[in-house]
C-alpha positions as CSV (number, residue, x, y, z in Angstrom):
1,X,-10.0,11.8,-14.5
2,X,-8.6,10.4,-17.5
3,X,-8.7,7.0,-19.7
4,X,-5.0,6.2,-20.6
5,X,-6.3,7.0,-24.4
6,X,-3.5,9.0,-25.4
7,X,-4.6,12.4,-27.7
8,X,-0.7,12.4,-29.3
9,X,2.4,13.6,-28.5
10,X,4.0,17.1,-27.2
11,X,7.3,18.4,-27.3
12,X,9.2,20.1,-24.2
13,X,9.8,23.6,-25.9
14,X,11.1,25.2,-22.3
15,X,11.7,24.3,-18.3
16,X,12.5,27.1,-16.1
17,X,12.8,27.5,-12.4
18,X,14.6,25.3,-9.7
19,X,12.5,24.1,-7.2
20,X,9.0,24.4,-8.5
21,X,9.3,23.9,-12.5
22,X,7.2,25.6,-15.1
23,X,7.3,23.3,-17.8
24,X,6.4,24.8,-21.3
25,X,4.6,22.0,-24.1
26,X,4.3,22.7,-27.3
27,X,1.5,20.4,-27.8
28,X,1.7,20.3,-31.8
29,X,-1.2,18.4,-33.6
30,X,-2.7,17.9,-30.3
31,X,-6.3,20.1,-30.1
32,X,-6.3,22.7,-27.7
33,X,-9.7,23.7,-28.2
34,X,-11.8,24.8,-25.2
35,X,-8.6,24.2,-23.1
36,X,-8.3,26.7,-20.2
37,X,-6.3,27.9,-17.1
38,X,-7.2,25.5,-14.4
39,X,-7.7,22.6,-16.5
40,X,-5.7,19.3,-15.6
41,X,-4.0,17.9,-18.7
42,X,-2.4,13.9,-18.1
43,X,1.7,14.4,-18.9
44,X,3.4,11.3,-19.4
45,X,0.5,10.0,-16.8
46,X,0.9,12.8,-14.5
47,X,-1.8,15.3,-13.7
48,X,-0.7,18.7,-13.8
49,X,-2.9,22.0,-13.9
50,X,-2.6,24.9,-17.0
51,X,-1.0,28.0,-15.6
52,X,-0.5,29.7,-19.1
53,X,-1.7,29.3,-22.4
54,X,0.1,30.8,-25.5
55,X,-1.2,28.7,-28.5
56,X,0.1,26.0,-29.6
57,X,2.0,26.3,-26.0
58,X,0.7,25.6,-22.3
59,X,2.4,26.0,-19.3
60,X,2.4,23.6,-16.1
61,X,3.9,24.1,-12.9
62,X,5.6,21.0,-11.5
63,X,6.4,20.5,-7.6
64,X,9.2,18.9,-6.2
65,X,7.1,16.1,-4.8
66,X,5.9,15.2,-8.7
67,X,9.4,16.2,-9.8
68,X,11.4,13.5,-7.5
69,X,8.7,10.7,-7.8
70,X,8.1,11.1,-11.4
71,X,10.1,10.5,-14.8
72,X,9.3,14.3,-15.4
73,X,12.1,15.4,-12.7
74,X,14.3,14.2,-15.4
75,X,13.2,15.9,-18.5
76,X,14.8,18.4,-20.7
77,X,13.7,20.7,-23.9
78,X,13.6,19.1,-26.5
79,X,11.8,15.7,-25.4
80,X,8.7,14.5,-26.1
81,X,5.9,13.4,-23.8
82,X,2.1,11.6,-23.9
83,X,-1.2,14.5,-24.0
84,X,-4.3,13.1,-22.9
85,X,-6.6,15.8,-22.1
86,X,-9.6,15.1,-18.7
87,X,-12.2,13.1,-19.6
88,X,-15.3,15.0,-20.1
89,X,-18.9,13.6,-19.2
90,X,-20.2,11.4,-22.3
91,X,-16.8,11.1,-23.7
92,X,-16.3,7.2,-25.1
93,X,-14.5,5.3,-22.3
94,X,-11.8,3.6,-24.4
95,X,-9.3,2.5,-21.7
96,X,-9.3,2.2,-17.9
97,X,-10.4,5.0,-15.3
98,X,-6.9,6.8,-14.0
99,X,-6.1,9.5,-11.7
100,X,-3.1,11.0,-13.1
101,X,-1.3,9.8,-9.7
102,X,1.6,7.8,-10.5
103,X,2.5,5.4,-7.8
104,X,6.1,4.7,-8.7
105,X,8.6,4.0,-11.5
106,X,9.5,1.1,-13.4
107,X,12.4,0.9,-15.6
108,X,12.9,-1.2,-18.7
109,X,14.8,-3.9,-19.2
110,X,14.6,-5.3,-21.9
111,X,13.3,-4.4,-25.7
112,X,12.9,-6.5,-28.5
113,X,11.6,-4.5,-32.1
114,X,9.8,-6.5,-34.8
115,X,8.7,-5.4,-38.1
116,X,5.2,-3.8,-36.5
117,X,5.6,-4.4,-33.0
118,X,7.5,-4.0,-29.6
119,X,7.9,-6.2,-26.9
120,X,9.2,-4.4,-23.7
121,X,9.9,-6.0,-19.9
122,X,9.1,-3.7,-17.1
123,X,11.1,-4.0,-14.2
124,X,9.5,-2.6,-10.9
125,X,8.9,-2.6,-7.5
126,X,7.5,-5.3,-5.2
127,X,5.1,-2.2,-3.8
128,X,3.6,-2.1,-7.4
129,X,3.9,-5.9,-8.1
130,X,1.3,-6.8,-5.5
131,X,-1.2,-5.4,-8.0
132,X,0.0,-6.6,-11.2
133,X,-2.0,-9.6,-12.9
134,X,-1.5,-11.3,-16.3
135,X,-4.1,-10.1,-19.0
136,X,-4.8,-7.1,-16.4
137,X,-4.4,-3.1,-17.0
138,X,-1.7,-0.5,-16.2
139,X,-0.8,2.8,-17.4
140,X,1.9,3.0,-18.3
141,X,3.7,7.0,-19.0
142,X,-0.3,8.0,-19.2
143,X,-1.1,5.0,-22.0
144,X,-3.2,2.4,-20.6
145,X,-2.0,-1.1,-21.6
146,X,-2.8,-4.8,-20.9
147,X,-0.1,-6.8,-19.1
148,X,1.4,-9.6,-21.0
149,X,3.5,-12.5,-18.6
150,X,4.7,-11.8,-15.5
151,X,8.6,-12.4,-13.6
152,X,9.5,-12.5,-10.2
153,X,10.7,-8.5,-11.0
154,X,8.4,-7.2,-13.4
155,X,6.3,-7.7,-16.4
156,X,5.9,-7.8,-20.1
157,X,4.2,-5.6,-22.2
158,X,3.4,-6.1,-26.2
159,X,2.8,-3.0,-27.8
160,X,0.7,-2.8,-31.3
161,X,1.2,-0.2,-34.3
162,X,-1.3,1.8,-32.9
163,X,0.1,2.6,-29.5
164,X,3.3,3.1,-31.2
165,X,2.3,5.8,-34.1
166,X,0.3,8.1,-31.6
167,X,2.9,7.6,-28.4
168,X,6.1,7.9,-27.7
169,X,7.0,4.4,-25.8
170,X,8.3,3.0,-28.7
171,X,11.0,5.4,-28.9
172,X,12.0,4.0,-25.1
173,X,15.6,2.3,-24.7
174,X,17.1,0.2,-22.1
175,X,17.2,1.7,-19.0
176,X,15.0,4.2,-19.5
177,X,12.4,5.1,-16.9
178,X,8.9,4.9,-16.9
179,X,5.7,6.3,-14.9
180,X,3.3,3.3,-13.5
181,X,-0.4,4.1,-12.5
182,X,-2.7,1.3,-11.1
183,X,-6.2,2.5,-11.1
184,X,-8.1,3.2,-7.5
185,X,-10.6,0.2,-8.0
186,X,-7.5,-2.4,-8.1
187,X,-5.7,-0.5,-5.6
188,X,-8.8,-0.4,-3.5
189,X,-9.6,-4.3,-3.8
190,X,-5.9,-5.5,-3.2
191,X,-5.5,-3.3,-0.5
192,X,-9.1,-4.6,1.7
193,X,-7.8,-8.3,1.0
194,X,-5.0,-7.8,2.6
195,X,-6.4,-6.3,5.5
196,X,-8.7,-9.0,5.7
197,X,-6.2,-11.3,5.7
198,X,-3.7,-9.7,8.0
199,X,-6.6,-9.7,10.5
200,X,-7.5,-13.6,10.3
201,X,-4.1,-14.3,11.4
C-alpha cells in the first residue's frame, strides 16, 4: 500500500529487454535504507517489485500488461519519475490509501504556469470520470491530489510549490500522458450504487 506522498524523484539510468523490461532507477536523494529484493516501490503510481539492488540503483521488472496500460511503456533513460516507497505500519498517513494499480491514462490538456503555481486540465476517460468528484482525491503519476472543477472530458487540478519542488508534474507539457489511480473505497462505493441501481430498473 502506499499514500500518494511522494519521497522525491528518480532518474531512468537504463531499460533493457523487449518484452518484459528491467528498468534501472537511480533513485538519487531518495533513502534506500532497509530497502530489499521483494519490496514493492510506487513508480510514477505503479507498483513494481525490486529485482536488483546496486546502490544508489534498483532494478524493476516491468510486464507487458503494466508496460501497454501505463505511461511507463513509454519511457526512456534519461527521464525522471515519482519514488514513494510501501507504507509501513505506524507510518503518518498524509494522503489517500492507493494500490499502486493504475486504472487508466489521462492526458493533459491544458497548462497554465504562475509565479508559484500550476494549473493543469486532465483529460480522461468516461470509465474513470464516473468516479471523479469536485474537492475529491486522485493520484495522479503516484502523487495524490485534490480535484479542482470538473468538464464534461476531464478535470482540473491546482498544484502548490510543494507538490512541484519534490515531483516531477510540473515539468509535464501538453499532451503528455499521465497515470490515474482511484482508491478501492471510491471504486468500491461507486461500483455497489450502480448495481443497486441497475437492479431497481
Amino acid at each position: 500500500m502506499f499514500t500518494g506522498i511522494v519521497a522525491g524523484v528518480g532518474k531512468i539510468a537504463a531499460i533493457e529487454g523487449q518484452d518484459v523490461r528491467r528498468i534501472v532507477i537511480d533513485f538519487l536523494d531518495v533513502s534506500i535504507d532497509g530497502l530489499q529484493i521483494g519490496a514493492s516501490v510506487s513508480i510514477d503510481g505503479v507498483c513494481l517489485t525490486v529485482v536488483d539492488i546496486t546502490p544508489p540503483k534498483i532494478s524493476f521488472d516491468v510486464i507487458p500488461e503494466t508496460l501497454k496500460l501505463t505511461t511507463l511503456g513509454n519511457r526512456v533513460s534519461g527521464d525522471l519519475v515519482n519514488l514513494e516507497r510501501a507504507l509501513k505500519m505506524g507510518d503518518e498517513l498524509g494522503g489517500h490509501l492507493l494500490s499502486g494499480h493504475i486504472m487508466d491514462m489521462g492526458l493533459i490538456s491544458k497548462k497554465t504556469k504562475g509565479e508559484d503555481f500550476v494549473d493543469l486540465h486532465i483529460k480522461c476517460s468516461r470509465k474513470i470520470m464516473n468516479y471523479v468528484q469536485e474537492k475529491g482525491y486522485l493520484a495522479i503519476d503516484g502523487i495524490s491530489l485534490t480535484v479542482g472543477q470538473l468538464s464534461d472530458t476531464g478535470f482540473d487540478l491546482h498544484l502548490i510549490p510543494e507538490t512541484l519542488s519534490v515531483t516531477t508534474i510540473g515539468e509535464k507539457s501538453v499532451g503528455d500522458s499521465v497515470n490515474i489511480e482511484v482508491d478501492s473505497m471510491t471504486q468500491t462505493i461507486v461500483s455497489t450504487v450502480e448495481r443497486i441501481l441497475e437492479a431497481r430498473r
